[in-house]
C-alpha positions in Angstrom: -19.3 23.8 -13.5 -15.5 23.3 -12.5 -16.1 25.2 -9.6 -19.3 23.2 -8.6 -17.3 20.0 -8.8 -14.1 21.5 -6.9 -16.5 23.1 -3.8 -18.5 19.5 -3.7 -15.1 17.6 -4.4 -14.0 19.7 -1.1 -17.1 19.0 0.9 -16.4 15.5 0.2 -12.9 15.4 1.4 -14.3 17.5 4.5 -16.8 15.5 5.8 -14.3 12.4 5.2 -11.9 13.8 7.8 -14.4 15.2 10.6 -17.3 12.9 10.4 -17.3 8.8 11.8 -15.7 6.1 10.2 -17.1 2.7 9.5 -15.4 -0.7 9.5 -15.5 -2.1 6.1 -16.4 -5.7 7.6 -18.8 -5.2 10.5 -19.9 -1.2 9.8 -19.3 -0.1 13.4 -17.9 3.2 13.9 -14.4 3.7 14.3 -12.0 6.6 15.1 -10.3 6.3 11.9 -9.0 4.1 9.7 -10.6 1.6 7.9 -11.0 -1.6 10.2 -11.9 -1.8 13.8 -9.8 -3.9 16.0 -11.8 -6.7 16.5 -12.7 -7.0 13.0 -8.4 -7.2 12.5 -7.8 -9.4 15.2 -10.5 -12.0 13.6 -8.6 -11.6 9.8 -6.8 -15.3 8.9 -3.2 -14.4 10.2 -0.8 -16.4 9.7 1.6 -14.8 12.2 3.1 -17.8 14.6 2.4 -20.5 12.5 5.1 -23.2 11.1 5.2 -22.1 7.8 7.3 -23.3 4.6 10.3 -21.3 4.6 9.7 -20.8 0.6 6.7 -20.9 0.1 4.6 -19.9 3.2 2.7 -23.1 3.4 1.6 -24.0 7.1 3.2 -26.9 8.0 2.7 -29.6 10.6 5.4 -30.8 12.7 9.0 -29.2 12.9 9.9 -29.5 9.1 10.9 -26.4 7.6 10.1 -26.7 3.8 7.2 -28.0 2.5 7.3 -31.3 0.1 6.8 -29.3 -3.1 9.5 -26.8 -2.3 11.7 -30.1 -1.4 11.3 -31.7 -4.4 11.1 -29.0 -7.1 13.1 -25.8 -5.2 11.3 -22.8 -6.9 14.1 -19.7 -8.0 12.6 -17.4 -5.2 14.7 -17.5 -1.6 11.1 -16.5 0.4 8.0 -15.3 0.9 6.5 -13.2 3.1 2.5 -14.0 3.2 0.6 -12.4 6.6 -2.8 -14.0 6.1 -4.2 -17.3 4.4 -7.3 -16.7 1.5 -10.1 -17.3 4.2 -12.9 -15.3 5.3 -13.2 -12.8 5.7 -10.2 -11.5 3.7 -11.3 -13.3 1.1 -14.6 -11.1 0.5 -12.6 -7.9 0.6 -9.6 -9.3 -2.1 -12.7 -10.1 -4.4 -14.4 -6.9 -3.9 -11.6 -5.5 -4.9 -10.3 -7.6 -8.1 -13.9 -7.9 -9.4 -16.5 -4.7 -7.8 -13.3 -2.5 -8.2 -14.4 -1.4 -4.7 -10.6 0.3 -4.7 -11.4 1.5 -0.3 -11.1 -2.1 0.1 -7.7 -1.8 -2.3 -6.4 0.7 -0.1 -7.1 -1.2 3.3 -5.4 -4.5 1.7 -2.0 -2.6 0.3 -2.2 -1.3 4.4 -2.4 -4.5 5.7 0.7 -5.7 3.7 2.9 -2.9 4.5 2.6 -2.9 8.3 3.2 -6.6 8.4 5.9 -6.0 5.6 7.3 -3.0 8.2 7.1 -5.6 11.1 9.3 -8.1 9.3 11.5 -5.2 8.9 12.0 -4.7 12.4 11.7 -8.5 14.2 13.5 -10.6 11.2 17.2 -11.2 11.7 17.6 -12.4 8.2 15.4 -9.5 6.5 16.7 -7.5 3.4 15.1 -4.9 2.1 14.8 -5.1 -2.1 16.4 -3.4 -5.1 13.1 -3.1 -7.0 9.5 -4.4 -6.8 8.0 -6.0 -9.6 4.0 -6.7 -9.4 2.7 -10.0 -10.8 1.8 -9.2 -14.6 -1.7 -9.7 -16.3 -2.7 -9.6 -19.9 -3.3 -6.4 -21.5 -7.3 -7.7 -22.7 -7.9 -8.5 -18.7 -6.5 -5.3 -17.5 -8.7 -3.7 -20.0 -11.3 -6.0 -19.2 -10.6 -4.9 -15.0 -9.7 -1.7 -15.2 -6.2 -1.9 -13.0 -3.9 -5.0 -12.1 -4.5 -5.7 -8.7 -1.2 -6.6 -7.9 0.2 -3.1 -9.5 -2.1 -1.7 -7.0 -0.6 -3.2 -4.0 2.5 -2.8 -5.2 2.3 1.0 -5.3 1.3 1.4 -2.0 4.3 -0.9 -0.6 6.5 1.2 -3.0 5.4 4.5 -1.2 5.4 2.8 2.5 8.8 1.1 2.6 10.6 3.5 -0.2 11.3 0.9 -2.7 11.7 1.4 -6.3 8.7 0.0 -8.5 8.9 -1.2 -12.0 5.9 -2.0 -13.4 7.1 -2.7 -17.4 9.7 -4.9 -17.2 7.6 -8.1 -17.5 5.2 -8.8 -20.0 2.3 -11.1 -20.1 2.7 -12.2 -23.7 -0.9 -14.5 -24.5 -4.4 -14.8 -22.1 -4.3 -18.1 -20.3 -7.3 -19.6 -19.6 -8.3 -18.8 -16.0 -6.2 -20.6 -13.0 -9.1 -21.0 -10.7 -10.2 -24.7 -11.4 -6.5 -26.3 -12.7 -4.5 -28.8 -10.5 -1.1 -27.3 -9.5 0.4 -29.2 -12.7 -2.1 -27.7 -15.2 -1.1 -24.4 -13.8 2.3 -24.5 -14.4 1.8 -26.1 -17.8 -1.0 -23.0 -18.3 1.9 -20.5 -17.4 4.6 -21.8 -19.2 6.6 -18.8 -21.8 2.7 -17.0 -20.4 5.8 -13.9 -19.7 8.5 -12.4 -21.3 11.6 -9.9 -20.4 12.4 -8.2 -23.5 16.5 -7.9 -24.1 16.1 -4.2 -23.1 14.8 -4.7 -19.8 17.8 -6.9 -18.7 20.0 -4.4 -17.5 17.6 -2.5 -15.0 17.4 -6.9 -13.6 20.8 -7.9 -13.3 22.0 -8.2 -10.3 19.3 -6.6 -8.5 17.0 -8.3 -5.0 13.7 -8.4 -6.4 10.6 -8.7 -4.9 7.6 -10.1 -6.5 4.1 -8.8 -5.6 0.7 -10.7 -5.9 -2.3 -10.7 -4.1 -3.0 -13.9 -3.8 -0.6 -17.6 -4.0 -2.3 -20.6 -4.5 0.0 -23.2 -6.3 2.6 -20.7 -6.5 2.8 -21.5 -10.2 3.1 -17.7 -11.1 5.5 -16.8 -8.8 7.6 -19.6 -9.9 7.5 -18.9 -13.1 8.3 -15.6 -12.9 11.4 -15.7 -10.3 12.7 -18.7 -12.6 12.3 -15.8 -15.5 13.9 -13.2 -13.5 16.6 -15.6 -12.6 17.5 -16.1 -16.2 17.7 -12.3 -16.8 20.4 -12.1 -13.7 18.5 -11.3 -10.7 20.7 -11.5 -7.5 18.1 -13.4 -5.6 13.9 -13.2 -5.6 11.5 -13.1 -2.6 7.6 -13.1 -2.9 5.4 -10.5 -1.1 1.5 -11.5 -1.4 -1.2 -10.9 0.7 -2.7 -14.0 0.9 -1.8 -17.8 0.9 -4.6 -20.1 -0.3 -4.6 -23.0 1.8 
């Protein structure tokens, strides 16, 4: 029986390399890789748009920070978001979270690191991190899920750009009712002393460049409350890396 499953696990990972791709979003055959280009050229980039210098929130006008950043400065110095939550990136982030169609996974941690890569090479003012730290859930809703989508990402940026990952030094310490339909100030409310950094985990914080990952900002509620956490524990400075800004 092993050696059934090893020859067909073989044949699998045969036909995967000789035979025809096919674009996750439109199904036409590609060459390789998992999106054709017209089907990346139509994503929601954000690329070229006045966004918050904090937050990533397009702006109008010249202003460079947005009015919640300029009233109530969150602790993170950054964030570096590529794409806004619209279709049809939207339909692949919640196959992903929710089908755990994990192909999808793959071709979303992708998209981050080459635009993560390009800031890399065309930002004057780029610094690479000490550490990567993904975005926490609860124990019950990983369960529940099967993975924490932001763990996943994160572990594909950690390979790509040869960051250290630490995926243990936050906690999510109770289940807060779900984020989706709360204003920005029920969210915060929802999230406060939601995370914890045990005394333990201090050390391998102080002093250290973080960057946060998540898949998706909305309020930016968690990532506040998380770089204000890792602040208090003696991070240098915080920057956010997410996938997608919800507009």
């Amino acid at each position: 029986m092993q050696k059934l499953n090893a020859t067909l696990l073989r044949l699998r990972n045969l036909s995967q390399h000789f035979l025809p791709r096919q674009c996750l979003l439109c199904a036409s055959t590609i060459p390789a890789g998992l999106l054709c280009l017209g089907c990346h050229l139509h994503l929601p980039h954000l690329a070229h748009k006045n966004l918050c210098k904090q937050c990533a929130l397009p702006l109008e006008g010249l202003s460079h920070f947005c009015g919640h950043c300029l009233h109530q400065p969150p602790a993170f110095e950054r964030s570096i978001i590529p794409f806004a939550y619209q279709y049809p990136l939207n339909g692949l982030i919640h196959h992903f979270k929710y089908r755990r169609h994990l192909t999808s996974g793959k071709l979303l941690g992708e998209l981050l690191a080459d635009n993560l890569k390009h800031h890399a090479l065309e930002d004057d003012n780029w610094h690479a991190p000490d550490l990567l730290i993904p975005a926490p859930i609860h124990w019950l809703k990983r369960w529940q899920r099967g993975f924490n989508q932001a763990e996943f990402l994160a572990r594909y940026i950690a390979d790509e750009l040869h960051i250290p990952l630490a995926t243990h030094l936050i906690k999510r310490t109770h289940k807060t009712p779900a984020q989706k339909e709360l204003t920005r100030a029920e969210r915060q409310q929802n999230l406060r002393k939601a995370f914890a950094i045990s005394e333990k985990n201090r050390p391998y914080i102080k002093g250290k460049s973080i960057a946060i990952i998540d898949d998706v900002v909305t309020t930016t509620a968690t990532v506040r409350e998380l770089s204000q956490l890792l602040m208090k524990a003696g991070a240098k400075d915080i920057q956010v890396w997410a996938l997608a800004r919800t507009l």
